[in-house]
C-alpha positions in Angstrom: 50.6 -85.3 306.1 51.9 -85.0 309.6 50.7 -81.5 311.2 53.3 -79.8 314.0 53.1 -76.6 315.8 54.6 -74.2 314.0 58.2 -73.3 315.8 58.9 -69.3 316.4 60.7 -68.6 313.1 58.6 -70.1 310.9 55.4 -68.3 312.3 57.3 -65.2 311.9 57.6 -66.0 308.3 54.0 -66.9 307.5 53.0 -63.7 308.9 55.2 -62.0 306.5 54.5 -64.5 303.6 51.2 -61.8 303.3 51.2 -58.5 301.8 48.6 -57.0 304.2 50.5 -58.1 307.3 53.9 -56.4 306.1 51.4 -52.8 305.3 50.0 -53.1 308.8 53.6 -53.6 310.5 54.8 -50.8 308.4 52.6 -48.3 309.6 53.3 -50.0 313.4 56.8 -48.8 312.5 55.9 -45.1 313.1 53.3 -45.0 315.5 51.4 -47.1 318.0 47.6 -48.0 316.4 44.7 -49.1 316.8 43.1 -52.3 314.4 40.7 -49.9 313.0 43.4 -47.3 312.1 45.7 -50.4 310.5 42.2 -51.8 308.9 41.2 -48.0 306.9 43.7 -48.1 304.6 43.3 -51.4 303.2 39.2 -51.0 302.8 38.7 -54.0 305.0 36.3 -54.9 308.3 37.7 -54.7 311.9 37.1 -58.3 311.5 39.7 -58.8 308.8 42.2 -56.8 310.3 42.0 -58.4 313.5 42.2 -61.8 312.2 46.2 -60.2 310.6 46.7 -59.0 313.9 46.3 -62.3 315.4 48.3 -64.0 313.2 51.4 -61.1 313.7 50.1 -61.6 317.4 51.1 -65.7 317.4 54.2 -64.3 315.3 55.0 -62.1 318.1 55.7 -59.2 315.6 53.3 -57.1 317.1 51.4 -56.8 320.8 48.1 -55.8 321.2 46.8 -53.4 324.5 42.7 -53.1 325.3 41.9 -50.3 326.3 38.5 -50.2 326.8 36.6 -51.1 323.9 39.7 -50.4 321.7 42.9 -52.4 320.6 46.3 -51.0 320.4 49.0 -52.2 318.6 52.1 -51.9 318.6 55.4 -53.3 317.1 57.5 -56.2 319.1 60.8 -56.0 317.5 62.3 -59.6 319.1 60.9 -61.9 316.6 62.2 -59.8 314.3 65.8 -60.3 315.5 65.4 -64.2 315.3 64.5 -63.9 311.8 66.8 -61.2 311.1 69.9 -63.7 312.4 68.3 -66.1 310.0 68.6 -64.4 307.4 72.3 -63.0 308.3 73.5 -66.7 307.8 72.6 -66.8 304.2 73.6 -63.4 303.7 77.4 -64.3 305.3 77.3 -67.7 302.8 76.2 -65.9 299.8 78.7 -63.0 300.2 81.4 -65.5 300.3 80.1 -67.3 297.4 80.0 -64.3 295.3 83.2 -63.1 296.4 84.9 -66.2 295.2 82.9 -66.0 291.5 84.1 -62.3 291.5 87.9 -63.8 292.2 87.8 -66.8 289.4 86.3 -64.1 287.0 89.2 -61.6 287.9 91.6 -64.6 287.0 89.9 -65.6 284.2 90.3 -62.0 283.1 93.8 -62.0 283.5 94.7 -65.1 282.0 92.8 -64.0 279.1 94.2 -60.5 279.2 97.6 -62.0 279.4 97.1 -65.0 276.3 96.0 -62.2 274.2 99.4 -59.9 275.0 101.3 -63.0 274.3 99.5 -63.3 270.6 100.1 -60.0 269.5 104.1 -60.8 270.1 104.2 -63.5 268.1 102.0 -61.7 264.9 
């Protein structure tokens, strides 16, 4: 197996591959906090949570500030554009992939609509 440094959007997705890391960046949504704060809910050590916050760190979805002996954090909304665009492209293709099912259906319909008209004539 050949290993390779993970490029920008796909750290960004192994971050949010985890449940825990996607808690944590909610709560960074509303307020700047520290790694204990984003560690209480989730019964785990400062240990634990710091090791998600330095994987969302590599991710660049979050930045961290020292302050003294504490760590702020805080959310870092440009990775999340990148994988925001990403995911726009397969939004655009599926959209238009849908939207031509809808219009064979809605033929489909018609034809069939328009056969069973043409039955009911000849009866």
């Amino acid at each position: 197996m050949i290993e390779r440094r993970a490029a920008p959007l796909d750290r960004v997705f192994q971050a949010l591959a985890d449940p825990t890391r996607r808690a944590m960046l909610r709560r960074l949504a509303k307020r700047e906090q520290s790694i204990g704060e984003l560690a209480a809910p989730f019964r785990m050590t400062f240990a634990a949570a710091s090791k998600h916050v330095k994987v969302l760190e590599r991710a660049r979805l979050l930045r961290r500030r020292i302050q003294g002996r504490s760590h702020f954090c805080r959310l870092e909304p440009a990775s999340f554009a990148a994988a925001v665009g990403w995911l726009r492209f397969y939004e655009r293709f599926w959209t238009g992939q849908l939207a031509a099912l809808d219009a064979v259906l809605r033929t489909e319909d018609t034809d069939a609509a328009i056969s069973s008209g043409k039955k009911g004539e000849n009866t």
